[in-house]
LODO-45372 format. One line per field, with one value per residue (C-alpha): residue number from 1; residue in one letter; x, y, z. Coordinates in steps of 0.001 Angstrom, whole numbers, plus 500000, padded with zeros to 6 digits. Last residue first. Layout:
BEGIN
nr = NUM,...;
rest = A,...;
east = X,...;
north = Y,...;
up = Z,...;
This chain:
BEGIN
nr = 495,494,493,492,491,490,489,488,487,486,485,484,483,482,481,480,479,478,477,476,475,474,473,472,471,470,469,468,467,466,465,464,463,462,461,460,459,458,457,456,455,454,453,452,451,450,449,448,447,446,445,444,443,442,441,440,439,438,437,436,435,434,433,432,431,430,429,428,427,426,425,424,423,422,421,420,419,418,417,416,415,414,413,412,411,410,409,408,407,406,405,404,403,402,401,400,399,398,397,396,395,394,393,392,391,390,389,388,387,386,385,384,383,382,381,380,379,378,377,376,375,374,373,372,371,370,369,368,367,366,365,364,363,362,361,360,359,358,357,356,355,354,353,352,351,350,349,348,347,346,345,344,343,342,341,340,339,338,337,336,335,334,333,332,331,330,329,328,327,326,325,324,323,322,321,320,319,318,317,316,315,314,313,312,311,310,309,308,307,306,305,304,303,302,301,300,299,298,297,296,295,294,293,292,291,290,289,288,287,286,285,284,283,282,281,280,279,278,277,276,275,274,273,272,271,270,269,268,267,266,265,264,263,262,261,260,259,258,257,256,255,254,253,252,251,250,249,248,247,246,245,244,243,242,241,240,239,238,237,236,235,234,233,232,231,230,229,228,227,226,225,224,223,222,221,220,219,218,217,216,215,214,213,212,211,210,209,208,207,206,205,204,203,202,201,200,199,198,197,196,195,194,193,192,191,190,189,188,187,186,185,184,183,182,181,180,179,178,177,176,175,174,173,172,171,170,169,168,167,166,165,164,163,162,161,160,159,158,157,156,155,154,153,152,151,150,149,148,147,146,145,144,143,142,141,140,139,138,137,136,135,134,133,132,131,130,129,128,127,126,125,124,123,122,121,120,119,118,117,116,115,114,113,112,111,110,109,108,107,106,105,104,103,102,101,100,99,98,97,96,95,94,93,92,91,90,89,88,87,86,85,84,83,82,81,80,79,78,77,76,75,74,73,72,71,70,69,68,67,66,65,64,63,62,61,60,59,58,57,56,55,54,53,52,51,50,49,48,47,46,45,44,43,42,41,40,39,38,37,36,35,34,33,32,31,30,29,28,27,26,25,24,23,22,21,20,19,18,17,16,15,14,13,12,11,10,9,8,7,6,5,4,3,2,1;
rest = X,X,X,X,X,X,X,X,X,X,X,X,X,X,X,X,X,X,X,X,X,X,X,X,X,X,X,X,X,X,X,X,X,X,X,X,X,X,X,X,X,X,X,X,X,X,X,X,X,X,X,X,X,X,X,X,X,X,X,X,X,X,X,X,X,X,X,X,X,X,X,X,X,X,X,X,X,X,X,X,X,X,X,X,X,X,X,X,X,X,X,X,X,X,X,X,X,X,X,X,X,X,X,X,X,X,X,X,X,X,X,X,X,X,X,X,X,X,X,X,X,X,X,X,X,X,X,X,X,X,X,X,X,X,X,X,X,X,X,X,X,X,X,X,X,X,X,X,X,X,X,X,X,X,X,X,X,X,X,X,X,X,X,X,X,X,X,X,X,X,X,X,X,X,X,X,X,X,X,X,X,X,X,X,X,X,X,X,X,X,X,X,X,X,X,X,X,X,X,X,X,X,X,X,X,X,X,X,X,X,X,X,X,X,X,X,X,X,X,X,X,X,X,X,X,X,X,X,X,X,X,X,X,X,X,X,X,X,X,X,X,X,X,X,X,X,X,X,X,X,X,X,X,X,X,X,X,X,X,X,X,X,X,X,X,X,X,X,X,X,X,X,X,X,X,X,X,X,X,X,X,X,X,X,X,X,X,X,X,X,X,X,X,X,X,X,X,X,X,X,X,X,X,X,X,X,X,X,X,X,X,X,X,X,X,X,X,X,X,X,X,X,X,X,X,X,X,X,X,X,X,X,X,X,X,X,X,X,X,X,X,X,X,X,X,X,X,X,X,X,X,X,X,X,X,X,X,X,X,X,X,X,X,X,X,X,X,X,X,X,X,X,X,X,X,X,X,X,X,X,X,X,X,X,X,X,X,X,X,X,X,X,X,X,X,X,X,X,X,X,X,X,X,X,X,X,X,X,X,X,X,X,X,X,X,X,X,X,X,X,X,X,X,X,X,X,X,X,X,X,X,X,X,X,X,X,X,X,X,X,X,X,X,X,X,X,X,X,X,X,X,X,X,X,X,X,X,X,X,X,X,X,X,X,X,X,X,X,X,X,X,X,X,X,X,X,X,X,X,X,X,X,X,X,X,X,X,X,X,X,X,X,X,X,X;
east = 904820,905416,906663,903747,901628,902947,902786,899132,898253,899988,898563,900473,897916,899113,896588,894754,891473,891218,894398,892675,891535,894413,896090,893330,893722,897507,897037,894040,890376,889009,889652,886339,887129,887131,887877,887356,889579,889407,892788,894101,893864,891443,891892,889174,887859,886422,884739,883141,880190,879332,876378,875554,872533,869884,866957,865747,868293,866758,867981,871547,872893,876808,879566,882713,885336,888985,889985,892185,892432,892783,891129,890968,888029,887334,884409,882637,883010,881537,879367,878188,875268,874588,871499,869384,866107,865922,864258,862696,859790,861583,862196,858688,856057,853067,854107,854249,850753,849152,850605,849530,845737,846187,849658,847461,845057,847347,850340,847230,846508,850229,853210,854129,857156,856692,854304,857376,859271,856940,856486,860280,861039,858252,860168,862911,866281,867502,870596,873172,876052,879251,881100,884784,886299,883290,882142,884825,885544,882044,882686,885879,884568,881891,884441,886207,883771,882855,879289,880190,882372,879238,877990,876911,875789,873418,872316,869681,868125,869825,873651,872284,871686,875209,876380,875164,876649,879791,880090,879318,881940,884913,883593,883948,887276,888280,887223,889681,892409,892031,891398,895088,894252,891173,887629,885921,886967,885754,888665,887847,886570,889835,890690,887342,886117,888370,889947,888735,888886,886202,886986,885813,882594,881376,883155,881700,879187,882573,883768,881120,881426,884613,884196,881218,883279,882770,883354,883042,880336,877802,878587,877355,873808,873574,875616,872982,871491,874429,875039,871562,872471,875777,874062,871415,874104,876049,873319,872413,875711,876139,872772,873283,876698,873960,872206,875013,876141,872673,875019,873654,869096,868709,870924,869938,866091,866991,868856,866074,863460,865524,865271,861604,861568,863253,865493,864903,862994,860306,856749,855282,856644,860195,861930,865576,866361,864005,865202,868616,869288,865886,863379,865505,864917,861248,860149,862334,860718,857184,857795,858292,858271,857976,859346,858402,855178,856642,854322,856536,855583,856634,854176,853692,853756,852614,855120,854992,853343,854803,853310,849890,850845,849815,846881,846546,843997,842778,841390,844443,845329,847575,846496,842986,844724,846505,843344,841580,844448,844311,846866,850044,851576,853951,854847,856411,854007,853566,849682,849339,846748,849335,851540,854284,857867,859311,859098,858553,861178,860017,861653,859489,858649,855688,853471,855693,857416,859154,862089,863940,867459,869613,868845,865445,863102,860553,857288,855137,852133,851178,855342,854325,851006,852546,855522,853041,850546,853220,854511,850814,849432,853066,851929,853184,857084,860141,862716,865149,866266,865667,863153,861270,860936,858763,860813,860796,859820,862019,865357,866151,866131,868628,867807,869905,872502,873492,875312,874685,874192,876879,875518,878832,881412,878074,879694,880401,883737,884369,885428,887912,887549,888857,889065,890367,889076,891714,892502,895419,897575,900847,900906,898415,895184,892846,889201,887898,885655,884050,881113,879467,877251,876098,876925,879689,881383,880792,882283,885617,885286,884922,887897,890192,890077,890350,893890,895136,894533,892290,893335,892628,889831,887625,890089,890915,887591,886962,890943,890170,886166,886397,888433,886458,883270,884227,884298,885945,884248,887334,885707,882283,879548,877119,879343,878074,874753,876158,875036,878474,879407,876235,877207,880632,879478,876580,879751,881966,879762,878834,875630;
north = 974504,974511,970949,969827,970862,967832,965186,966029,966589,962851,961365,960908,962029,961405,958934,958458,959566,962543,963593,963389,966788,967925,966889,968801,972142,972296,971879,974015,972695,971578,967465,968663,965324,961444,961726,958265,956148,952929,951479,951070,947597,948004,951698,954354,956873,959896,960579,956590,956773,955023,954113,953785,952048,954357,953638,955770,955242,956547,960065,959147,959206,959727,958909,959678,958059,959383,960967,963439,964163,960251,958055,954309,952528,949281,950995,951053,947393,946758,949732,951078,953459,956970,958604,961286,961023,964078,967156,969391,970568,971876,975000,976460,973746,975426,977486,974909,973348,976339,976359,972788,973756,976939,976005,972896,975142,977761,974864,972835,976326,977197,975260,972569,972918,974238,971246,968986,970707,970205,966563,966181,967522,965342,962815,963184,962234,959174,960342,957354,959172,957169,954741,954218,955874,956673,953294,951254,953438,952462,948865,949076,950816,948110,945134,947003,947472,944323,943034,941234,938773,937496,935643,932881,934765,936115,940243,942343,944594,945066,944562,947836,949599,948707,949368,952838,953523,952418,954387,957510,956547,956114,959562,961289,959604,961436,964585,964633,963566,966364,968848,970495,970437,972348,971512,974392,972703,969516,966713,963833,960771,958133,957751,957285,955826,952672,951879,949670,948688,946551,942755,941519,943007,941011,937511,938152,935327,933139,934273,933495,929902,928912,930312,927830,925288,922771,919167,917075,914925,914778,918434,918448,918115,921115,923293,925003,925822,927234,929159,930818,931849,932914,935290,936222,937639,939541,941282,942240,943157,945119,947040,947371,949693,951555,952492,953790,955820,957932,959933,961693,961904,959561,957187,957205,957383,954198,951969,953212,951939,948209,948316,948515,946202,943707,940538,940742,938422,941067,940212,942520,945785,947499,945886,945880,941517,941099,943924,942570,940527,938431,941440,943475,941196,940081,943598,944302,941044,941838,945640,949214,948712,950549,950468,952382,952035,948141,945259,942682,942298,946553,947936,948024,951071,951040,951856,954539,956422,959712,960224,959476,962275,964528,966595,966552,964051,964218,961896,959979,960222,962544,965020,964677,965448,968033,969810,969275,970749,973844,975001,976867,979821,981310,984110,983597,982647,979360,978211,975360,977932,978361,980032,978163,979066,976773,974330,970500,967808,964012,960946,959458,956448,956578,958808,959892,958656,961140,963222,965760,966557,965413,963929,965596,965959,968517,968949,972679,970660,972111,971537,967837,967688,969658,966663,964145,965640,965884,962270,961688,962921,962190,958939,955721,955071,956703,953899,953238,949731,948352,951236,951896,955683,958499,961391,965089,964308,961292,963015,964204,960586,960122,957349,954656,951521,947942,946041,948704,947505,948439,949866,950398,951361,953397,954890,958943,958529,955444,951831,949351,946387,944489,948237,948040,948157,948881,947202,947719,951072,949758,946031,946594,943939,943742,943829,943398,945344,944674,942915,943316,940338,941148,937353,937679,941010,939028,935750,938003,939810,937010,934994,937851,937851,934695,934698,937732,936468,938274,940812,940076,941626,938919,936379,939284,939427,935664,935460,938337,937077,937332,941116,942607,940925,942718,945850,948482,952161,954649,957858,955931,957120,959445,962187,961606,962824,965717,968561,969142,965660,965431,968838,967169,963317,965399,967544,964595,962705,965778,968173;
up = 497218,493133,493688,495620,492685,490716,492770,494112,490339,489887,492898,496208,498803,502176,504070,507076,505880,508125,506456,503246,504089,504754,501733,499928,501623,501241,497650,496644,496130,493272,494137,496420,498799,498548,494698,492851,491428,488574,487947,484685,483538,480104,479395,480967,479131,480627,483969,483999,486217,489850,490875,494685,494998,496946,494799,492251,488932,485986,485930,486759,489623,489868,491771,489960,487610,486156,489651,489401,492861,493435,495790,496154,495284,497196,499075,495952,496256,499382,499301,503362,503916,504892,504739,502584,500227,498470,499487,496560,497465,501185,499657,500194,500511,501113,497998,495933,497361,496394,493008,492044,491741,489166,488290,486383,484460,483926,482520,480763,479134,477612,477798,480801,481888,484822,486239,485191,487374,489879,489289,489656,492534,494201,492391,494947,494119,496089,498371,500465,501316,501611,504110,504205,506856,509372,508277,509545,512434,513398,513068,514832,518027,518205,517812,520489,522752,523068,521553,518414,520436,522019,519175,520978,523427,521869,522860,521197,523089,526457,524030,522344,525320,526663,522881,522610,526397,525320,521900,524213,526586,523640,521954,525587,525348,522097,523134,526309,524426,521888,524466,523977,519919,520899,519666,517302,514121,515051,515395,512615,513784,513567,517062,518680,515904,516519,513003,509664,506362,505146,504072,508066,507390,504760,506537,509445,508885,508036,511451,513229,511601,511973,516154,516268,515421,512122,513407,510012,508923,511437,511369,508142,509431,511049,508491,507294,510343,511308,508310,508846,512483,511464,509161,511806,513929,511410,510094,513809,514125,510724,511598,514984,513449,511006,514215,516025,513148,513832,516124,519056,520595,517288,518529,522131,520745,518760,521639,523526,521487,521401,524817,525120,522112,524148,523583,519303,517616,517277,516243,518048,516709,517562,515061,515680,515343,512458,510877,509921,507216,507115,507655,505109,502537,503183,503283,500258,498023,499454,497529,498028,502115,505172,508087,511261,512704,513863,513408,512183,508709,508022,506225,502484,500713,497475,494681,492920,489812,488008,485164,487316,489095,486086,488155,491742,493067,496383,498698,499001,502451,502314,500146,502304,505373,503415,502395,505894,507183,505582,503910,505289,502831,505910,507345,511027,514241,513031,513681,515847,517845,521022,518557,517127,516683,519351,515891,517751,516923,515450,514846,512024,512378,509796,512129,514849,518208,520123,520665,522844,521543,518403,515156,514526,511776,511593,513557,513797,513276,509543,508691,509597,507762,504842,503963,504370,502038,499212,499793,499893,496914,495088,495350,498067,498013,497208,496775,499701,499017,502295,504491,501494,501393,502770,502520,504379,507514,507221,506589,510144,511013,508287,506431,507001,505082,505051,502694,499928,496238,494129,490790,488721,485161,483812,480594,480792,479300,477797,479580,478462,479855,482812,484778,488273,491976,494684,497742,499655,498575,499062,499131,496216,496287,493360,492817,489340,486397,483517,484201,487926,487750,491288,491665,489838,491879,495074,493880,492944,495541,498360,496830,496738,500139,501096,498862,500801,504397,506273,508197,511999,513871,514094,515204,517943,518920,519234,521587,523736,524488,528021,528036,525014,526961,530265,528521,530973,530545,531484,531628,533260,531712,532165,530463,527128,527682,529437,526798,525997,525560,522906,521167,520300,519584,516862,515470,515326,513208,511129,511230;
C-alpha cells in the first residue's frame, strides 16, 4: 500500500479526523525565525563542502557532487566508468523495515542484515503463519515476539488451525526450528550473524553486530527505545507514537528518526564545543543548524502538498485530502513531541519542520530490500543433483511447503541516500540500482548501465523509463518536474 493510500484509508476510517482541520503549531509560530534558518537553502559553497567531505569519508572514488542552476544537484562521473561496473554503496542516513515486513524477516535493525540461522528465520516465519499473525501497517495491533507489529488471520478456526488448505507443521517442529533444536541440512553454507538484542531493553531491535547496536543506539535509538534504558521523555508515549505509525504511514517513524538523529547530533556537537566556547561564543542556533546540516542538503516540500493524489480521490476533494494529510502529520508529531521533546531543539518539533521532513523523503527517498537467504538455501536445495538432493528434499520439503510463497520474502523498507539522492533522473538513464549477489545489507548500490565517460553525468530512472510518453511525464509529475531528456525530447515530437 502507498503513502497516500495508508493517509487515504486512515481519513476514512476517522483516525485522521480527530484533529482539529486547521491544527495551529504554536512552536512553528514561537520558533518563526529557528525554523526558517532551518529551512533556508544553504548556500552553494557549504554545500559543496558537505559532499565533497561526505563522498571522502565513504571513500566514494570516482565520482562528485555538483550543483546545476537548472537541475540542482547532480552526481557526476570523475572517471570513466564501464558498463556493469559498481559506480556506488551509499550508506542510508536513516532508514525502516516495514512493519508488515517483520513477520517475514528478522534483520539487524541498523544495517539491515539477515540475522540468526536459516533454522530460525525459517521457524519464525511458520510460528507466525502457525498463529494466524502476519504483518500489519494499518488497523488493530499489538506487541509481538521480536517487535513485530502483529495482525490476526479472521480465517482461523477456534482450534488455531486456518480454516483454508494449508501444509502447517506442527508446532513442536517449528518451535524447535526456531529455537535451534533442529538442524536442516546445508545451512551451515549459509551462516549469519547472531542476533544481539537491543542494549536498552526494548523487544524490538536487534543487532548483527556490537558495532550496529552501538551505531544505531548513538544516532537515534537511544531517544525511541521503548525498553528501560530509554533516554527518551516516555516510553508509554514513545509506544504510541509507534502504534499511531504503524496503525497509518510508517513515514512517521523514519521522520522521528531524522529528529531524533538530529537531536543527539547537536547534543554531541555541544559537548564538543564546551570548552571552545571559552574561546569564542558559538550559539545554540550555530549549532542546531550545523546538526541539521544532513538534512538541511535534501530536497524538500510539505507532504501534504507533494504526496501524490490516489487514484480513487477526486480532483474536487483534492483540498479536502490534503488537509486530512496536514491533521494526521499533526497528531504524529503531538505524540511524537509527548515522547521525545528538548527544548533546545524545539524548532524540530513545528509542524512545518515535520511537514518538510516527510516531503523530503516522500520525494527523494528509495526502497530499502535485502534479498533473503532463505531464498537462497532453497534454491540451493534444488540444485542439488542426485541422492544428497532426495535425501535433503526429503527433510527440507516439508518446510517448503509450509512456507508457500512467502520462502522467498526479502527484507523491505524505505530509507534515505545522501548521495544517491543527488541523482537526477533520466528515461535513459545510463546507471541503475542494483544488488548484486554479494551485497546483504540494505546499502543502496548503484551499477553502471553501460559506459560512462569521465564528466558525464550519472542518472537514474525514477519511474518504469519503459513506459509510453504521456505516461512517463506523468509520472514524474509527482516529482515536480517535466522530463526534458533526450528520449523524452525526442518522442515529444512524434506527440
Amino acid at each position: 500500500m502507498g503513502k497516500a493510500e495508508k493517509a487515504e484509508e486512515a481519513s476514512e476510517s476517522g483516525k485522521i479526523l480527530d484533529t482539529p482541520m486547521d491544527p495551529i503549531c504554536e512552536i512553528s509560530e514561537n520558533c518563526a525565525g529557528e525554523v526558517a534558518a532551518l529551512l533556508a537553502p544553504l548556500p552553494s559553497p557549504q554545500v559543496q563542502e558537505y559532499f565533497d567531505e561526505l563522498i571522502s569519508s565513504r571513500r566514494c572514488r570516482g565520482i562528485e557532487v555538483k550543483q546545476n542552476a537548472n537541475t540542482g544537484k547532480g552526481v557526476y562521473a570523475d572517471t570513466d566508468f564501464l558498463e556493469e561496473e559498481l559506480i556506488l554503496k551509499d550508506q542510508m542516513l536513516v532508514g525502516i523495515q516495514h512493519s508488515s515486513n517483520k513477520v517475514d524477516c528478522f534483520v539487524c535493525s541498523f544495517c539491515f542484515r539477515f540475522i540468526g540461522s536459516i533454522e530460525q528465520q525459517i521457524g519464525r516465519k511458520l510460528y507466525f503463519k502457525n498463529l494466524g499473525i502476519s504483518g500489519c501497517c494499518d488497523g488493530d495491533s499489538s506487541d509481538g515476539e521480536d517487535g513485530v507489529c502483529m495482525k490476526y488471520n479472521e480465517n482461523l478456526d477456534k482450534s488455531g488451525a486456518s480454516s483454508s488448505k494449508d501444509n502447517s507443521l506442527p508446532p513442536e517442529v517449528v518451535n524447535s526450528l526456531m529455537n535451534g533444536e533442529m538442524a536442516l541440512p546445508y545451512t551451515d553454507k549459509f551462516s549469519l550473524p547472531s542476533p544481539l538484542p537491543c542494549p536498552g531493553g526494548c523487544h524490538e531491535a536487534f543487532y548483527c553486530s556490537g558495532s550496529c547496536a552501538e551505531a544505531d543506539w548513538e544516532t537515534s535509538h537511544s531517544l525511541l527505545c521503548t525498553g528501560e534504558k530509554s533516554e527518551s521523555l516516555s516510553r508509554e508515549a514513545i509506544g504510541e507514537f509507534i502504534k499511531h505509525s504503524n496503525e497509518t504511514n510508517d513515514i512517521f517513524l523514519l521522520a522521528a528518526k531524522a529528529i531524533a538523529f538530529t537531536i543527539l547530533r547537536y547534543k554531541k556537537l555541544k559537548a564538543a564545543h564546551v570548552k571552545e566556547r571559552e574561546k569564542r561564543n558559538i550559539s545554540k542556533q550555530s549549532l542546531l543548524l550545523e546538526a541539521w546540516k544532513p538534512l538541511s542538503v535534501g530536497y524538500k516540500r510539505r507532504w501534504w502538498e507533494c504526496v501524490a493524489l490516489p487514484d480513487d480521490v477526486d480532483p474536487s476533494d483534492e483540498a479536502m485530502f490534503r488537509m486530512q494529510i496536514r491533521d494526521l502529520a499533526h497528531t504524529s508529531l503531538e505524540l511524537l513531541k509527548s515522547a521525545i521533546f528538548d527544548k533546545e531543539c524545539e524548532a524540530l518539533f513545528s509542524l512545518e519542520i515535520f511537514g518538510h521532513i516527510i516531503g523530503m523523503f516522500e520525494l527523494n527517498n528509495l526502497d530499502l530490500v535485502v534479498a533473503s537467504p532463505v531464498e537462497d538455501y532453497f534454491l540451493y536445495i534444488d540444485d542439488l543433483s542426485g541422492t544428497k538432493k532426495e535425501e535433503a528434499e526429503e527433510i527440507t520439503q516439508p518446510f517448503l511447503d509450509a512456507l508457500g510463497d512467502d520462502y522467498s520474502v526479502c527484507c523491505q523498507g524505505t530509507a534515505f541516500f545522501p548521495l544517491q539522492s543527488c541523482m537526477n533522473h533520466s528515461c535513459s538513464p545510463n546507471a541503475k540500482a542494483f544488488k548484486r549477489e554479494e551485497d546483504r545489507d540494505g546499502q543502496a548500490v548503484v551499477m553502471a548501465l553501460r559506459h560512462i565517460d569521465k564528466g558525464e553525468e550519472i542518472t537514474i530512472s525514477y519511474i518504469d523509463e519503459e513506459l509510453p510518453y504521456e505516461e512517463r511525464q506523468a509520472s514524474l509529475a509527482d516529482y515536480g518536474f517535466i522530463c526534458k531528456c533526450t528520449k523524452c525530447l525526442e518522442e515529444s515530437r512524434h506527440c
